[in-house]
C-alpha positions, 0 to 999 in steps of 0.5 A: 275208592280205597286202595285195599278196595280197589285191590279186591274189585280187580282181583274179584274180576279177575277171578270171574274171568278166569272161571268163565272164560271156557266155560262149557256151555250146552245149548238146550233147545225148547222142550215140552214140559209136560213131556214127562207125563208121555213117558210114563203113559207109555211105559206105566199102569195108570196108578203111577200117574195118579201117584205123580199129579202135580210135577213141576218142570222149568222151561228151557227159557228158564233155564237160560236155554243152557243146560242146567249147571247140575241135574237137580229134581226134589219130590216133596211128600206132604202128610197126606202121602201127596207126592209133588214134584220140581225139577230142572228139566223133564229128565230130572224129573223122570229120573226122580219118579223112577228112582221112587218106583225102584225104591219105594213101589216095587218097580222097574223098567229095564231094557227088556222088560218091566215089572210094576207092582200095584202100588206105592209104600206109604210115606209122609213128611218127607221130602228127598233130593236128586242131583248129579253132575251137569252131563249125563251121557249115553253111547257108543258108536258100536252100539248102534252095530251091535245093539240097535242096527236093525231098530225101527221106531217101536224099539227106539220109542222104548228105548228113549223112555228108558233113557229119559227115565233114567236121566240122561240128557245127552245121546250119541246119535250118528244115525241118518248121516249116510244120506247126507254124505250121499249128497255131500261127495256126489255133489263133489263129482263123486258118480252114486255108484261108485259110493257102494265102494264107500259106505259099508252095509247097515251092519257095520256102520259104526265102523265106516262112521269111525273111519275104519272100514269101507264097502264091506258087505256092499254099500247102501240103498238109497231106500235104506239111507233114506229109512235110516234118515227119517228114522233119525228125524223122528228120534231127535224129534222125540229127544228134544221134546224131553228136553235131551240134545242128541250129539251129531256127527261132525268131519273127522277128514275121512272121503271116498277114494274118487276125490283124489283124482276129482281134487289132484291138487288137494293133499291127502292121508292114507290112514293105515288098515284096522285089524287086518282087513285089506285095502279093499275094505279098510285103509280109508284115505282122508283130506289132510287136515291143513287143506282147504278141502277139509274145511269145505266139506266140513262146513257143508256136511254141517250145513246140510246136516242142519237143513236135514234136521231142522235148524239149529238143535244142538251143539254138540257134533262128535269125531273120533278121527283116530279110532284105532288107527294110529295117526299118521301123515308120514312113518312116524307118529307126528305131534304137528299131524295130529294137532293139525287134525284136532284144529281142522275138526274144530275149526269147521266146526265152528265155521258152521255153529261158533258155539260147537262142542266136539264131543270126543272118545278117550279109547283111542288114547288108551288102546293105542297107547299114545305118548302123553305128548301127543295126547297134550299136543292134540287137545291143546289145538281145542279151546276149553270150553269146546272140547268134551272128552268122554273117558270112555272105559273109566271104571279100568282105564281111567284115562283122566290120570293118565292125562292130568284130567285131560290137560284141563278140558271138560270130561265125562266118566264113562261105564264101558263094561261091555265088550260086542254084546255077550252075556257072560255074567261079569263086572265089579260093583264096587269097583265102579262106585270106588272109581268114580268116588276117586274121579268126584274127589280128584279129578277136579272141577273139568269132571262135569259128568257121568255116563254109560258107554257100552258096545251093546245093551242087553246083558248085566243090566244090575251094572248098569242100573248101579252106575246111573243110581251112583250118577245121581248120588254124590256119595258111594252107594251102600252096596248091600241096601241098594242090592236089597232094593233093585232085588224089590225093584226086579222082582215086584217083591220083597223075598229074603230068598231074591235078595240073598241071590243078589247078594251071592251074585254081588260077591262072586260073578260081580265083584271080577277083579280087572286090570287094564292088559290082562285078557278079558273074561271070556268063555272059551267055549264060545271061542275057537276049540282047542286043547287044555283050556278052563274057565277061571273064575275069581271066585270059590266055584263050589261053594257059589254054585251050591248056594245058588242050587239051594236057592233056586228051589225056593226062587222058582217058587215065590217068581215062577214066570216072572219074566225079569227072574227068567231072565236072571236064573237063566243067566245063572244056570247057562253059567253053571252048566258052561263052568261043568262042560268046560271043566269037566266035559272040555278038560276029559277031551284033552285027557282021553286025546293024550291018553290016545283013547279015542273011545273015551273021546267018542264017549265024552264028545257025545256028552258035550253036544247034549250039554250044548243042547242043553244051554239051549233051554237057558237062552234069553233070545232066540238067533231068528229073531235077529235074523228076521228083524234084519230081513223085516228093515231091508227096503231091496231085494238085494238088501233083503238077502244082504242083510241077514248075511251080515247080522250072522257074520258079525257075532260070528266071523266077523270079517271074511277071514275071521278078523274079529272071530266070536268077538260079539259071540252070544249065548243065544239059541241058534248060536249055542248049539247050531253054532258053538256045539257044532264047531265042538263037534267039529272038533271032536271029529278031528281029533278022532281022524288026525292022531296029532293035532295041528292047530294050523291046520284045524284052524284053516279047516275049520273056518272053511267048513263050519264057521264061514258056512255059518256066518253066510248062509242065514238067508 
């Protein structure tokens, strides 16, 4: 062979080596290819499957039984209008049928509602093409407390529909694992009662999942765990028929407090307690990761896990052993502890399934501000090709450049937008099409994905609808056409007047300026009362609203009852009427208090609770149905009073000393006026009785006699 040859055959070897040497690869377990065809009985009238007859799916052995290198479906419209259609997987296919119902039949499927029309445009002679990135993610682990805690198979069934709908192929699910970790630490000599000081009622699991609190509101049945683990089964079943790998749980470290005294010669750590609960139900000890115990209990909960769910259905296990915690093993933040940690998790891992892949949360790296050594020495224990890092608040914290692209492992771009649940109208469309553009352009080859992580569903769903349309498009989407076409879309119409409103929208409530540090947008009223607050917006208030008036008019009378417009103008009208008591009713409050005129705060209290009351008319879901959903899963007696407790303390108080206070407020009826306007009215009554006013005081006092009250007694 010729010398020059030679020289190219080595190099071009060289090159293949070094591009699949870590490469990351994601197993895909036997899906029904048909399965698409379940989804849209489900969720469609029978004119949307007439429309799409002949749909064409790979196999997963066709596909290697990998996950495809990119999402991929084409829809080919002859010129008779005969729609056919190929795809990868059954995901792509969905995803490319929804977005031709959204864009060309008038017709959605959003978290809560769906709106369809009676039929299609007319098109021919075309053909149009679908593609995004490799992983499309949705998750976390605070959802499953904040959002999907009292779930049972309607919700979810739902649920996943709109998931495989829109494309996703990977889904956090930690759900059912309480079961497991029940037989895993009992068969290590941990007594079954002692467990009720371990795992933390059904409402807070997201938060013993994350090592950050334990016992808190009393344990779990093992009805419940059981419920929860045949409720897991049947999820995953229904993921893998669409062709979607769930991500399970691994070994983050975290144990009951028994094991050291059951394993006296075993090391621990005691991690340090989050957000100011009490060692009573916080400051989780954990195996160190250099003892041989971490790789035992790693290894069997694996196992076990695999027995409980039927072999070998993915590999893709996540741990978040840092969740807000900061990592320690002595007083100082140790560059050796952690790395210890990250290659504990991995290696146990890999002791149970060789091709794991941890799928990690960037937040801790963030939120706690790691030096960016720490960072480098604790993913450098993970091989590439093992390791998928969510950057999980992407679109403000874009962890990706702080990290140079995460020192080169595989990453997924992550929506977060949505802090505990609450619907205050808020985000930046274009901010987020920009973000992940910068993300497509620079971040390198190691960006393999998009995805949607917010704390709860249910609110600002044109957000999250905008960033999985730009999942899928591999350029910036033209704001003002695809306005146009969800406004269609929502409302089943084409009106002038619905899309002007989103327009509107787009340019004020949705177009927030946010800079990681400053405080988040929130409406103090739903917060604590005090003196001297206003509600900023970023936007002219004046102007926005008296467009919006004019508006409504016209919009009430070509959508009337259209559930997805209730949904959208009573968003609308709460934050109009919350902008008037805050800026109005709340600041005449402060100036009658420091002019001393307590008739004026008589007056002007009366007017705040009738506004609150008012609020009530514009709410989209009702407290009771949370509370009685909460009742209607409790498998005990002693659940049964339990778990409506805990549904009111979390978007209340949220811990027993009001650790998280109204961090998960909601505009809901039953909260608005029962809750937020009686705290108000508490207020008033105070000022009126105590000439000077004592935020100390209030605060204890209030606590006392409305909101811990409130947060307890929903039974």
């Amino acid at each position: 062979m010729p010398r020059l040859d030679q020289f190219h055959v080595a190099f071009l070897i060289l090159v293949w080596a070094r591009t699949t040497a870590g490469a990351l690869r994601v197993q895909l377990p036997e899906y029904d290819k048909d399965s698409w065809k379940g989804v849209l009985n489900r969720v469609a009238p029978a004119w949307v499957l007439e429309e799409f007859e002949d749909v064409r799916v790979s196999s997963a052995a066709e596909n290697g039984f990998q996950f495809p290198k990119a999402g991929m479906a084409r829809i080919e419209v002859n010129k008779h209008g005969k729609k056919k259609v190929i795809a990868n997987t059954p995901t792509d296919a969905l995803n490319a049928i929804n977005t031709y119902l959204r864009t060309q039949c008038l017709s959605q499927v959003s978290w809560t509602n769906s709106s369809f029309s009676s039929g299609c445009r007319k098109q021919s002679n075309e053909v149009l093409n679908f593609e995004s990135k490799q992983i499309r993610y949705f998750g976390n682990m605070c959802t499953f407390s904040y959002s999907f805690t009292w779930w049972e198979w309607p919700q979810w069934e739902r649920f996943i529909d709109w998931i495989a709908l829109n494309g996703f192929n990977t889904v956090l699910m930690p759900l059912g694992q309480e079961a497991i970790w029940r037989d895993i630490f009992m068969g290590l000599g941990v007594e079954r009662d002692q467990l009720d000081g371990y795992f933390t009622s059904q409402a807070y699991l997201a938060w013993h999942r994350m090592g950050n609190l334990k016992s808190y509101g009393g344990g779990l049945s093992d009805a419940q765990m059981l419920n929860d683990l045949n409720l897991a089964k049947r999820i995953m079943n229904r993921l893998l028929e669409l062709g979607i790998s769930p991500i399970l749980p691994t070994f983050s470290g975290f144990v009951p407090d028994q094991l050291e005294k059951l394993f006296p010669t075993s090391k621990f750590t005691r991690f340090p307690c989050w957000n100011n609960f009490t060692s009573e139900t916080s400051c989780l000890l954990s195996v160190s990761p250099f003892d041989p115990l971490f790789q035992k209990i790693g290894s069997t909960f694996l196992k076990h896990q695999k027995k409980m769910f039927g072999g070998d259905i993915t590999n893709l296990y996540s741990a978040d052993p840092f969740n807000e915690i900061l990592p320690k093993d002595s007083a100082k933040f140790d560059a050796k502890f952690v790395k210890q940690t990250a290659q504990a998790i991995m290696n146990s891992c890999r002791k149970v399934d060789k091709n794991c892949v941890w799928v990690l949360q960037s937040w801790s790296f963030t939120y706690d501000q790691w030096p960016n050594w720490a960072i480098k020495s604790f993913l450098s224990a993970v091989p590439v090709g093992n390791l998928l890092i969510l950057d999980l608040y992407s679109e403000v914290v874009p962890a990706w450049q702080m990290t140079s692209s995460f020192h080169g492992h595989y990453f997924v771009w992550c929506m977060l937008h949505n802090f505990g649940g609450s619907r205050e109208l808020r985000g930046n469309l274009q901010k987020v099409d920009k973000g992940y553009q910068l993300a497509l352009m620079k971040a390198g080859s190691n960006l393999i994905g998009a995805g949607l992580s917010m704390e709860a569903i249910d609110q600002n769903y044109v957000m999250y609808q905008f960033m999985i349309d730009r999942m899928w498009s591999q350029e910036p989407l033209l704001l003002n056409g695809w306005l146009k076409s969800y406004s269609e879309s929502r409302y089943s119409a084409d009106f002038k007047v619905a899309h002007k409103f989103w327009t509107i929208l787009a340019g004020s409530f949705y177009n927030q300026p946010e800079k990681w540090g400053n405080p988040r947008f929130s409406v103090f009223l739903y917060n604590r009362p005090a003196f001297g607050k206003k509600i900023e917006y970023w936007f002219p208030v004046e102007e926005t609203f008296t467009h919006l008036q004019s508006l409504i008019p016209s919009l009430l009378h070509v959508l009337g009852d259209h559930p997805l417009f209730k949904e959208d103008i009573n968003d609308v009208m709460r934050a109009m009427i919350q902008f008037e008591i805050g800026n109005e009713a709340a600041l005449s409050l402060t100036e009658a208090f420091l002019m001393e005129d307590k008739q004026q705060i008589g007056s002007t209290c009366e007017n705040l609770m009738d506004m609150f009351l008012k609020l009530e008319n514009y709410s989209n879901r009702d407290m009771k149905e949370w509370i009685e959903d909460s009742k209607a899963i409790a498998p005990t007696t002693e659940e049964r009073e339990v778990f409506p407790v805990t549904a009111s303390d979390i978007l209340t108080t949220w811990g027993p000393n009001g650790q998280n206070l109204d961090y998960a407020h909601r505009e809901w009826a039953g909260l608005l006026s029962g809750y937020y306007g009686r705290r108000w009215q508490y207020f008033c009554d105070w000022i009126l009785e105590h000439d000077v006013f004592n935020h100390t005081e209030f605060a204890a006092s209030v606590f006392r006699d409305v909101e811990r009250p409130f947060a307890i007694s929903n039974i």
